[in-house]
C-alpha positions in Angstrom: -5.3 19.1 -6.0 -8.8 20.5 -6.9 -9.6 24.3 -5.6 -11.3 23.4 -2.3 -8.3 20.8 -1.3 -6.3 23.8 -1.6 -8.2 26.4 0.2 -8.3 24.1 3.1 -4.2 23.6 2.5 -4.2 27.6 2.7 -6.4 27.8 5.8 -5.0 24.8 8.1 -1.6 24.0 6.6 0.4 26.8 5.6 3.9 28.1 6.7 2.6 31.0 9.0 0.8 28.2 10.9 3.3 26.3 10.7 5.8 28.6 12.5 2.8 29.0 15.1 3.1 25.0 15.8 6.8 24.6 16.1 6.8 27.5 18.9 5.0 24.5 21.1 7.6 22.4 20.0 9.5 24.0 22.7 7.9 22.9 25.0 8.6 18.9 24.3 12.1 19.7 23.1 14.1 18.8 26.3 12.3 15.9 26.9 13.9 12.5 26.9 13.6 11.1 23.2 12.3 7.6 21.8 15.1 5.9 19.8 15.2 6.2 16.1 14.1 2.6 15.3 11.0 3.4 16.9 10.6 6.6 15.6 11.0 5.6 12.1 8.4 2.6 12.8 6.0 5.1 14.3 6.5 7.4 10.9 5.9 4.3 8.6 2.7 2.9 10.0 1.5 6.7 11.0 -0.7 7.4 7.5 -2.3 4.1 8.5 -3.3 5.0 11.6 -4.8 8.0 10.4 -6.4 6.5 7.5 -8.3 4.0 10.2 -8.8 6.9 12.8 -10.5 8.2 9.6 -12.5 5.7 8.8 -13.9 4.7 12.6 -14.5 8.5 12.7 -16.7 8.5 9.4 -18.7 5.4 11.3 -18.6 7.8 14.4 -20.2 10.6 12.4 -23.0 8.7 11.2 -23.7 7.2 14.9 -23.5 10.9 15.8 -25.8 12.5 12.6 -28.5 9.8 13.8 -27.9 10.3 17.9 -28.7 14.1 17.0 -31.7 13.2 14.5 -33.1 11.5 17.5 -32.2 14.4 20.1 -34.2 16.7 17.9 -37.6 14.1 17.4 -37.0 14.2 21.7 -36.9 17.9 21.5 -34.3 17.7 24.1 -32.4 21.1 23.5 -29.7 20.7 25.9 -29.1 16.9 24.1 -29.5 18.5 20.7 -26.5 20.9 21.3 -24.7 18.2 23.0 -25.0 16.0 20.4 -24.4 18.8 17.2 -21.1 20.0 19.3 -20.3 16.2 19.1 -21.2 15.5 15.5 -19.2 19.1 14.5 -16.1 18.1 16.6 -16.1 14.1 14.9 -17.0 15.4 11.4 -13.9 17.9 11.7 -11.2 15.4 13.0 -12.5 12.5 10.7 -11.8 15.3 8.0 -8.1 15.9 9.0 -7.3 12.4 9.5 -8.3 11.6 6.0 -6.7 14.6 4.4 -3.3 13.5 6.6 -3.2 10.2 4.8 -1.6 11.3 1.8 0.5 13.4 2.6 1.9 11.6 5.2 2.7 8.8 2.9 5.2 11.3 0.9 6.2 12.5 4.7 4.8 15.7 3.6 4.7 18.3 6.9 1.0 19.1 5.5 -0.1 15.3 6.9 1.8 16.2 9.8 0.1 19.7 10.4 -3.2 18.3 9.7 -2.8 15.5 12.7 -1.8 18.4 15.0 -5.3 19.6 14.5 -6.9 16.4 14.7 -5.0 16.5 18.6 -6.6 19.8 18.9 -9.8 19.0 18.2 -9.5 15.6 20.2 -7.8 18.0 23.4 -11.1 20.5 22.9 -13.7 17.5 22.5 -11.9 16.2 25.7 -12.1 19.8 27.4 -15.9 20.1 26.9 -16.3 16.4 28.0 -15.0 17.1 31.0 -17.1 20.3 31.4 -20.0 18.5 30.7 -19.3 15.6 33.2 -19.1 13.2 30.8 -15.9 12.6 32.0 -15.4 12.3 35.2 -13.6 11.3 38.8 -9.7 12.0 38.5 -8.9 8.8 37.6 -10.6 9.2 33.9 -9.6 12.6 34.0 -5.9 12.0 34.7 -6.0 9.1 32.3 -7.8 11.3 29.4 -4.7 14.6 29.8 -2.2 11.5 30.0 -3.5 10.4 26.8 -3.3 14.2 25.2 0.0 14.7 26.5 1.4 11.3 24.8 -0.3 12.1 21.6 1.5 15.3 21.4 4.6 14.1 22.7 4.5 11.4 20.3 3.1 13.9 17.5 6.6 16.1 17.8 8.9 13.1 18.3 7.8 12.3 14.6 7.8 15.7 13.4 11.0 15.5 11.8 10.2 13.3 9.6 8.5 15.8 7.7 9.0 18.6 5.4 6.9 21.0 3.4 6.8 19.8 -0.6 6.4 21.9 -3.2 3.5 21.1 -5.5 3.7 20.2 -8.5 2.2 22.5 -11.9 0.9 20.1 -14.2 1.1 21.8 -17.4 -0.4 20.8 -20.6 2.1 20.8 -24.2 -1.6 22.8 -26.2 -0.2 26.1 -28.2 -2.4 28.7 -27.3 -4.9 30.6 -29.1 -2.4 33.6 -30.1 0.0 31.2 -31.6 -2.1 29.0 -34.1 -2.8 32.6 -36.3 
């Protein structure tokens, strides 16, 4: 894993955060559970759901990049916010669903912790949509918390499947300097 892959690992994916997350799984704990079948289904096409949430999301950020290109030649500075906010929010979730892929494939918690944030950053796009009126009547509204409530739901039925790995040190058989005298 290069430097910055790590530094991100540090920032978003550590065991302090970690802890942090499973406090919340409190709160889905005593709900009824989906059977194991499906559970193990869910975990084994999960990384590929991610990888192609990943890859609409990089086609979303491009959409998004050229929306606020054009919000800027309108001079529109209530649409150029809008549409930054937008491209910031997509950029960061496309970003976690790609770094989940791997990791979830070894059914490494990191993959895991990195889809929570993806849900965060979908339940604060969602938040500010509704704010906005973008979303609106209850209807859309209801259907849009339903929506966050099942992804998290379904987010901590699958979280056992996951553990933190240690990583590997790749070490290299060269004698060093001091010993070739």
């Amino acid at each position: 894993m290069n430097r910055n892959g790590k530094k991100f690992k540090q920032i978003f994916a550590n065991q302090k955060v970690a802890a942090v997350i499973m406090k919340m799984d409190q709160l889905f704990i005593k709900l009824p559970h989906l059977p194991k079948k499906l559970l193990s289904f869910i975990n084994k096409v999960m990384p590929w759901l991610a990888l192609v949430g990943g890859i609409i999301g990089g086609v979303t950020v491009v959409l998004s990049f050229l929306l606020t290109v054009l919000s800027l030649i309108a001079l529109d500075f209530a649409l150029i916010m809008t549409m930054a906010g937008s491209l910031l929010l997509v950029l960061l979730n496309t970003l976690f669903l790609v770094k989940a892929f791997k990791p979830l494939r070894n059914n490494d918690a990191v993959g895991w912790i990195y889809l929570f944030w993806a849900n965060i950053l979908g339940l604060v796009n969602t938040t500010i949509s509704i704010v906005n009126g973008d979303i609106f009547g209850w209807q859309q509204i209801s259907l849009t918390i339903l929506m966050t409530i099942v992804g998290f739901y379904l987010l901590f039925e699958i979280g056992g499947y996951y553990e933190f790995k240690r990583e590997e040190v790749v070490t290299t058989n060269k004698p060093s300097p001091t010993a070739v005298a």
